[in-house]
MIROZA-583682 format. One record per residue: residue in one letter; x, y, z of N, C-alpha, C in turn. Coordinates in steps of 0.05 Angstrom, whole numbers, plus 5000, padded with zeros to 4 digits. Layout:
aXYZXYZXYZ...
This chain:
x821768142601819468152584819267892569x817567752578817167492558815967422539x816267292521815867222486812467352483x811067322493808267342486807567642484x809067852501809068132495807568222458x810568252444810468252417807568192405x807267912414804167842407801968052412x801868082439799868322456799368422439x802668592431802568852422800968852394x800968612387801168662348797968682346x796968432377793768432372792968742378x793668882396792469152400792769312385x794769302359794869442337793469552327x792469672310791769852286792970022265x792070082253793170242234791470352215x792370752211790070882198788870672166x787770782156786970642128784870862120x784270812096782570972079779470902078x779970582075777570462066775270532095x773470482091770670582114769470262113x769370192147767969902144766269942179x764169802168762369672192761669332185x760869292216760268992220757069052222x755868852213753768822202752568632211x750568422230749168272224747168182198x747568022192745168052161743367722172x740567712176739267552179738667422146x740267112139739367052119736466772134x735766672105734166512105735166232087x735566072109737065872099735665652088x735765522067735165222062736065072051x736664762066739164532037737864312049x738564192035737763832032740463792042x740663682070742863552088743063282089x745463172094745362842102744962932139x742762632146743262582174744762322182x747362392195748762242201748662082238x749661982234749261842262752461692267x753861832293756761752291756261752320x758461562337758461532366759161872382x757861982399758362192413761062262419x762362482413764862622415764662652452x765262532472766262562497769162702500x771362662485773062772489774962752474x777762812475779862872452779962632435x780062322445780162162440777862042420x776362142427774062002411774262272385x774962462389775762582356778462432345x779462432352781362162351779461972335x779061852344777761572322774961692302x773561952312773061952289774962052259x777462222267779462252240779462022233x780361772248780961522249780061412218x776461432231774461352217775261492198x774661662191774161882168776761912145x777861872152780461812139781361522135x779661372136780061082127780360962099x782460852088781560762063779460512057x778260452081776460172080773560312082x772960332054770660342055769560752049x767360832056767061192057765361162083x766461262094766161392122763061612126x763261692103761361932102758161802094x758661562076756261432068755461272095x757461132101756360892129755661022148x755861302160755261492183752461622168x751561612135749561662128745761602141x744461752147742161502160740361562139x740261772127738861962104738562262101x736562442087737162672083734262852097x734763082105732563212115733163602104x730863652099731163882091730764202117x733364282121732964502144733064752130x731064842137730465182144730065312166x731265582164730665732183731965982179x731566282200733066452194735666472211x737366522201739366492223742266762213x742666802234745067092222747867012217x749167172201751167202189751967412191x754867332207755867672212757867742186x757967952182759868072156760368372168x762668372151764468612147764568762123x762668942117761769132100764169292092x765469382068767369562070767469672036x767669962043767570142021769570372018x770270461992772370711993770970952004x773371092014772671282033771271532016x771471481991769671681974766571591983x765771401997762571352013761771251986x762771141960760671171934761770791934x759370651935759570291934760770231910x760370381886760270241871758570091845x758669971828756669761819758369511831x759969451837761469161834762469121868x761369011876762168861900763368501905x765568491919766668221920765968151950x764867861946764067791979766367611979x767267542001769167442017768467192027x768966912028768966702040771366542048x771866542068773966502087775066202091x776866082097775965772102776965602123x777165342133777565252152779465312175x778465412198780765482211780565852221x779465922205779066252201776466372199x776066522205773566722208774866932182x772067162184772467382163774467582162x775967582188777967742191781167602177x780067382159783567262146783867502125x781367592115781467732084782668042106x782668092127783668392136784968402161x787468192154789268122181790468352184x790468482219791268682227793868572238x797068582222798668542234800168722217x802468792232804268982210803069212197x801069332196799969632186798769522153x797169252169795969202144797169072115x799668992121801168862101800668522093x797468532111796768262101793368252098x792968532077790468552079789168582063x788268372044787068272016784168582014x783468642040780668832035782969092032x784369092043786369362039786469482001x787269242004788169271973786869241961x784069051964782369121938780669371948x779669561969778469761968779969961968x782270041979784370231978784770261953x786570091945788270161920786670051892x784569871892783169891871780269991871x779670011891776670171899773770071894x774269731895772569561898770169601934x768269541933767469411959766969061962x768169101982767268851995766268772021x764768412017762868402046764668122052x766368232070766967882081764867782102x765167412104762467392114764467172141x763267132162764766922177761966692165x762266372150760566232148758266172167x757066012160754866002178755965772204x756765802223756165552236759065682260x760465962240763565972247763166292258x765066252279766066632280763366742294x762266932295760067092310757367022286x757666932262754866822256753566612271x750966552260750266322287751065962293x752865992313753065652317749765422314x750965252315748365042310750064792312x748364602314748564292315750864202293x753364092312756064162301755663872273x753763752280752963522264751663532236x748763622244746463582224746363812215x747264032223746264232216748364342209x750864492221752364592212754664402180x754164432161754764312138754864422118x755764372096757264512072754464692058x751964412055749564542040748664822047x747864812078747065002100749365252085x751765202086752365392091754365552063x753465312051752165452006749465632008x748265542024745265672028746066032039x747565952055747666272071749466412052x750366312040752566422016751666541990x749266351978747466461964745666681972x743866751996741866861998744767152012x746667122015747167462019748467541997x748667371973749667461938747467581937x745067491940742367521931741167791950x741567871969741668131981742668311969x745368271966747168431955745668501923x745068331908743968371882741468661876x739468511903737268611901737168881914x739369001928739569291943738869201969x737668971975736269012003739068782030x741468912028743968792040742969062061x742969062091743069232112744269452104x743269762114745669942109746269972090x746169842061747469842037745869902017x745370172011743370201989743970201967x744569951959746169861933744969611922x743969591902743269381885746069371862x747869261875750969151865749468961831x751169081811750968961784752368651783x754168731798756268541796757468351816x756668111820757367961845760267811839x762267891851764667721851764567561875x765967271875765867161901768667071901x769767091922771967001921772066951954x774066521951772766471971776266291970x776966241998778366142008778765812018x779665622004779565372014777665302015x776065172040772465122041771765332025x772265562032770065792020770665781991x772565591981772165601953770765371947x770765231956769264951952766365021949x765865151972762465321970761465521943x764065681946763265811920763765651894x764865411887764865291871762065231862x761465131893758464911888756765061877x756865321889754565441881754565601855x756065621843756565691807755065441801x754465181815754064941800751165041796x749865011838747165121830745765241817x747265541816745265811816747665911794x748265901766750566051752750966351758x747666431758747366671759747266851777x748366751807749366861825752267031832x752866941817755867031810756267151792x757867371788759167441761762367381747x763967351769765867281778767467101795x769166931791769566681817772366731814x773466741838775866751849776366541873x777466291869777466051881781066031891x781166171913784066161926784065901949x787165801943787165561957786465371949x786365261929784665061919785464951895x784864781894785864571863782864391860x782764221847780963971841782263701855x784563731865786063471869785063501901x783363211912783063251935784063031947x786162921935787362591951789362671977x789462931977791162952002789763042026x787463092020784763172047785463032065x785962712060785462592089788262632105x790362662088793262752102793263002117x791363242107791263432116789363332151x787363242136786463102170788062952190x788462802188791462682194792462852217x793663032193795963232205794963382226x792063562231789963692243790563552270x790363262276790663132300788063182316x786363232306783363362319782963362348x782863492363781563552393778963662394x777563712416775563782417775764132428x774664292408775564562414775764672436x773164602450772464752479774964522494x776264372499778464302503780764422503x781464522481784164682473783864992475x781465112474781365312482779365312503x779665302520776765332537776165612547x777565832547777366102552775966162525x775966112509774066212473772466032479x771765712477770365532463768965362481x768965452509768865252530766165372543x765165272574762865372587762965592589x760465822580760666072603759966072626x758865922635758165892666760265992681x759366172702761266312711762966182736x764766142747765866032773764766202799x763866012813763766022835765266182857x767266042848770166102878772666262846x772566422862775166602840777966412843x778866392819781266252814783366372820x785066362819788466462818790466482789x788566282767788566282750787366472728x785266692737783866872720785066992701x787467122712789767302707791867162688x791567112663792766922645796066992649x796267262651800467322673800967142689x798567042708799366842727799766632716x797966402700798166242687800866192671x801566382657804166402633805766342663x806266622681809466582699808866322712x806266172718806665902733807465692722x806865742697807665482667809365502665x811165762665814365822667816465772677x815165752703817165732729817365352727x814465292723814765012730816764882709x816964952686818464922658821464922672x821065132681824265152683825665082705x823264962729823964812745824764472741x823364422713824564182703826464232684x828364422689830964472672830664522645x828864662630828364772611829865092613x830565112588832365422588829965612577x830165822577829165992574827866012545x829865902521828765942492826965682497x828065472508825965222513822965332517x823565422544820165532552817965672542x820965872515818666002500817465802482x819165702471817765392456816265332461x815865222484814065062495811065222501x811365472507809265602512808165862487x809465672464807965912449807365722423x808365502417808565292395806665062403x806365032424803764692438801864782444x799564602453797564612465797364892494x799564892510799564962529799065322516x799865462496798965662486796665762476x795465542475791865512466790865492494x792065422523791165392542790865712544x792665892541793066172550791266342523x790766242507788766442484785966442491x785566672490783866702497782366772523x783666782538783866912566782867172567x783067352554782367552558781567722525x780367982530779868072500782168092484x785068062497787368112470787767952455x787167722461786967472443786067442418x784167662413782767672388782267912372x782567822346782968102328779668132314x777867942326775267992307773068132326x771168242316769468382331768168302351x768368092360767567842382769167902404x771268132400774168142419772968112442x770468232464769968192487766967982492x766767772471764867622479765667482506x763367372505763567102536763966782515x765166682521765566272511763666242500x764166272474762966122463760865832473x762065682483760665402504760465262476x761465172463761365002442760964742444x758764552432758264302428761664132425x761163882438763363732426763663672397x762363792380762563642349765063942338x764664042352766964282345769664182351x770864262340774064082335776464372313x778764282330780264392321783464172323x786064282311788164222315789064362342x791264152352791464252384794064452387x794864542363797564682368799064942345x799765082348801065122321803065032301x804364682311805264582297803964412272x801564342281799764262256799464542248x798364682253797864922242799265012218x802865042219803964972206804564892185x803864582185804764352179801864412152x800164432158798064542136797764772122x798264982142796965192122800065482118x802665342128804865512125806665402115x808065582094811565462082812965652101x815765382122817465462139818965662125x820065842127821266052125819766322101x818066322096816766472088813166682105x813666562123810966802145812966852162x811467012180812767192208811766962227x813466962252812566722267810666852276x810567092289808467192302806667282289x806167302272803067312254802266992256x803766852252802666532263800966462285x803966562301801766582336799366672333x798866942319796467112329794866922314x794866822291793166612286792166412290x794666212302793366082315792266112350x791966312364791166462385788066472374x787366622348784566632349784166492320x784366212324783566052306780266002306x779365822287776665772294776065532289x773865382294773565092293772365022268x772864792271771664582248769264472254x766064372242765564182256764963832243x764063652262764363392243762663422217x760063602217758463562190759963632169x761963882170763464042157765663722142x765863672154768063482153767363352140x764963182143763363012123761863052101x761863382107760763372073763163622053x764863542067768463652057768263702026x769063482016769563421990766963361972x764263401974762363391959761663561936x763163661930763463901906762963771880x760963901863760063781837763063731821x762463621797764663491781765263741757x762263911753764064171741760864321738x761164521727759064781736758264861702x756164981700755265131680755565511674x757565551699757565791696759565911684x758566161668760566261641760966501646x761766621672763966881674766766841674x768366961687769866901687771866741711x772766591708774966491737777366501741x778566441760782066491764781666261795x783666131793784565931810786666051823x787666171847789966281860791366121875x793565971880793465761901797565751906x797665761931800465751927801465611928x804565561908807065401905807165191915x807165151944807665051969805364921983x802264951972799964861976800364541992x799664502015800064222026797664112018x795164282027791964142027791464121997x791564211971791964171948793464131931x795964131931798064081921799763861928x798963761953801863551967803963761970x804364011971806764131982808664191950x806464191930808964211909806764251882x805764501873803764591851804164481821x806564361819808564371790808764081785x806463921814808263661810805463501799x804763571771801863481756803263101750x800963011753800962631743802162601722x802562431718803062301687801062311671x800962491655798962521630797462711630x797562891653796363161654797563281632x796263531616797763651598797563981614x796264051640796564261652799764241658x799764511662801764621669802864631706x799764621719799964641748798364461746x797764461772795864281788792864451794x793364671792791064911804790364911772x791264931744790764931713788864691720x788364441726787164261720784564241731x783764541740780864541751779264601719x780964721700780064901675777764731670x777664471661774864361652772264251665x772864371692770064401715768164571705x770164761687768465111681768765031651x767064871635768264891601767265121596x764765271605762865451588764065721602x766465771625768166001630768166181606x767766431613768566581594772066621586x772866601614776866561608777366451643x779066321634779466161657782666211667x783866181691786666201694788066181720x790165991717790065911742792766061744x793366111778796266331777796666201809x799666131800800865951832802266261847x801966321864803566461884806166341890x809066421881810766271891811566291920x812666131931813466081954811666091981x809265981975807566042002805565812002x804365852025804365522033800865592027x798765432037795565422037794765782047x794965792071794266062081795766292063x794166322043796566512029796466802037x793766822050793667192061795967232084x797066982099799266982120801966922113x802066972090805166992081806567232076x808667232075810767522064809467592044x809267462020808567641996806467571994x804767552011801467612007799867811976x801467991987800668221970800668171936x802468011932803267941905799867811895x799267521902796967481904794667621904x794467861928791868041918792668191902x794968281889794568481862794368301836x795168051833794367811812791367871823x789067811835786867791833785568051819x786268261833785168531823785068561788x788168481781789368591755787268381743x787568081751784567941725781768021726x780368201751778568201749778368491728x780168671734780168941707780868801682x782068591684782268571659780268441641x779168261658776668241643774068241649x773568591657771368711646769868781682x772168711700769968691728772468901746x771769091735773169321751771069421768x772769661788770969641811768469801811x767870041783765770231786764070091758
């Protein structure tokens, strides 16, 4: 029985639960003032290659010189979400929407591994009896792809972020006959960045901000790029991200068993031992060759789509060693909740990229916030929450967002110890979603 079993098994999992959820399309109506950029055509791994290159340069901003100017896009375009309520059928007044971030779709907030022991919606609708709408962003996951360039981008997809707060507000969210009093947003990495921005815009969209993953310090972005090593998705996955066009002449390859025992044999025909081979075929590229092959690959509602066929501006890291190397502290996750993550990872694209770090310098909005971000944080922290500049008088590094929000009603930042960026994929995950729950009862945003 070889290493990838376990995996199978954990994706075909389930486990009973209380909470009641459906997937939802919700058609928003999008509009932002975008930059149009103009960068040499992504052909292949290499040329994402030089654009990190580019983009991560200290000579000069990358993001202004690829600038040509700005154009305003509208249109309607869907957003898939994950609706979820206590099994008493009663919403609520207070609903928390979910924003997810680089790398992940809406299924990070309700990872099915272990009977749910990494499941942020678990625990806030179970055991505190909140609803929530996680959303996959616009551009990511089963909402709608678009032009990995001009279109798919941070504004666009503040836009789709706002107008389903704004559903949610007004009762008219699909299925949901609920005009929610209370909008909490709580958003993950990018998805906090978005929900940042948009406390800037619209104060009054929110009632609540819960910004996990995240600090104000963004000098390590380009290390985090760096580290990513960018490929071109439909590359590394081409069973998820690649042509649907169907083949012609049937392969020998269809049968991803065949693929693994041929990659195997050849491994160990070049004198690789057996723990070698699992290495090799479950930690590199060559494991992204085998994801996605078939529906077990994936834990999101997409489980039996056809390829995506993704533009070259879609880009991902080619392995689970970057993977890693960004969003996990070594000895604190399960390896195989890793795997399964990075198995159904999701892409990046270049607009995303370039309009990364564009987040206002601080917001007018006066509910309340909490900064969640763990210990170990690489993409905001440098790998170390505690380790504030010379002359900071914060206590963390995640404390030094406090005067983005002066007009906060209470502000508070809380490090998760021992866990790296992905904090819903760590051992003590759970610690983290009951710190979120306990500040939102405590001040004043309980779930009825």
């Amino acid at each position: 029985m070889h290493f990838l079993l376990p995996l199978l098994v954990a994706l075909f999992a389930s486990d009973a639960t209380a909470k009641i959820c459906r997937n939802l399309t919700v058609a928003v109506n999008i509009e932002a003032r975008q930059g149009v950029f103009s960068i040499p055509d992504l052909q292949g791994n290499l040329d994402a290659t030089a654009f990190a290159q580019r983009l991560t340069s200290n000579h000069g901003n990358y993001t202004e010189d690829a600038l040509d100017g700005y154009q305003t896009v509208e249109g309607t375009y869907n957003i898939s979400t994950t609706f979820c309520q206590p099994d008493t059928n009663a919403s609520g007044t207070t609903v928390q929407v979910l924003s997810h971030g680089i790398g992940y779709d809406k299924t990070y907030w309700d990872i099915r591994y272990e009977n749910g022991n990494y499941s942020y919606v678990d625990v806030a609708v179970d055991e505190y009896g909140y609803s929530t709408v996680a959303i996959d962003r616009f551009g990511i996951g089963n909402s709608s792809h678009g032009h990995p360039l001009n279109l798919i981008q941070a504004p666009a997809e503040i836009s789709a972020l706002h107008e389903i707060t704004k559903l949610l507000r007004n009762g008219s969210f699909p299925t949901v006959p609920t005009a929610f009093k209370n909008i909490i947003t709580v958003g993950h990495s990018f998805g906090s960045i978005q929900v940042y921005t948009l406390s800037a815009l619209d104060p009054s969209a929110q009632d609540a901000l819960i910004l996990t993953g995240f600090s104000g310090d963004t000098a390590y972005l380009p290390a985090t790029i760096a580290a990513w090593n960018l490929h071109l998705a439909r590359l590394n996955q081409p069973s998820r991200f690649g042509s649907a066009r169907p083949r012609t002449t049937p392969s020998r390859f269809d049968r991803p068993v065949n693929l693994y025992t041929l990659l195997a044999q050849s491994l160990r025909g070049a004198g690789l031992s057996d723990s070698e081979v699992q290495q090799e075929l479950t930690t590199t590229e060559l494991a992204n060759l085998l994801a996605g092959s078939n529906a077990t690959s994936t834990t999101s509602d997409s489980a039996a789509a056809a390829p995506q066929d993704l533009p070259a501006g879609y880009l991902t890291w080619p392995d689970f060693s970057a993977n890693q190397y960004t969003f996990f502290y070594p000895g604190a996750f399960d390896l195989g909740l890793g795997l399964q993550i990075e198995a159904t990872k999701q892409p990046v694209t270049t607009g995303e990229l370039l309009t990364l770090a564009s987040f206002p310098g601080s917001t007018g909005f006066a509910g309340p916030v909490q900064v969640v971000t763990g210990e170990k944080d690489a993409i905001f922290c440098g790998g170390d929450c505690y380790a504030v500049g010379a002359g900071s008088s914060a206590s963390n590094i995640p404390a030094e967002v406090a005067p983005a929000f002066p007009n906060a009603s209470v502000f508070e930042a809380y490090v998760q110890p021992n866990t790296g960026h992905a904090i819903n994929a760590h051992y003590n995950a759970t610690g983290a979603y009951h710190a979120v729950q306990r500040f939102l009862g405590a001040n004043g945003f309980g779930a009825s």
